[in-house]
N, C-alpha and C positions, 0 to 999 in steps of 0.2 A: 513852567508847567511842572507840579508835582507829580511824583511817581505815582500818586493814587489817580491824578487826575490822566495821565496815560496811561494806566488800564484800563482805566473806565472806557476810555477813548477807543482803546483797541477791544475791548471787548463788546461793544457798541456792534464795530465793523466784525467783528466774528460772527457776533448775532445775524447779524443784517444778511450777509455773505450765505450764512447757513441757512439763512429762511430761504435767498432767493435759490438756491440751490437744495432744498430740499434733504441737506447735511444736515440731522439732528443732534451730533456728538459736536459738529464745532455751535450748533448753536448754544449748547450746553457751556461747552466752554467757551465762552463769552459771558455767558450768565456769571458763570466762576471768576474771570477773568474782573467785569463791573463790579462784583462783591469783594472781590480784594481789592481794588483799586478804591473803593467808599470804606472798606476798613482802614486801611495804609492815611485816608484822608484822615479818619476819628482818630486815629492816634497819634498821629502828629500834631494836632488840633490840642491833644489833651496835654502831649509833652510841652507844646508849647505854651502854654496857660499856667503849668508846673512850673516852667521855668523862669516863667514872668511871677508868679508869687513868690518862688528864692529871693529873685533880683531886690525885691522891693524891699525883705529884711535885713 
């Protein structure tokens, strides 16, 4: 499991948590939490695909 994909994960349960409890600030950060975890994913995505066109010259 990638780091983007355990934020996601825990920001998910932040969400969830904050709804059933009626906490708007952790549901918030969850939202934040999901959004860096889907960024962390894009860019390692892209380093990766950089690094595979090095390889190949």
């Amino acid at each position: 499991m990638s780091d983007g994909e355990i934020d996601e994960t825990k920001g998910r349960g932040k969400e969830a948590l904050g709804d059933l409890t009626g906490d708007e600030e952790l549901k918030d950060e969850g939202k934040v939490d999901r959004a860096s975890g889907t960024i962390k994913d894009k860019v390692g995505g892209v380093a990766d695909k950089a690094k595979q066109m090095l390889r190949k010259d």
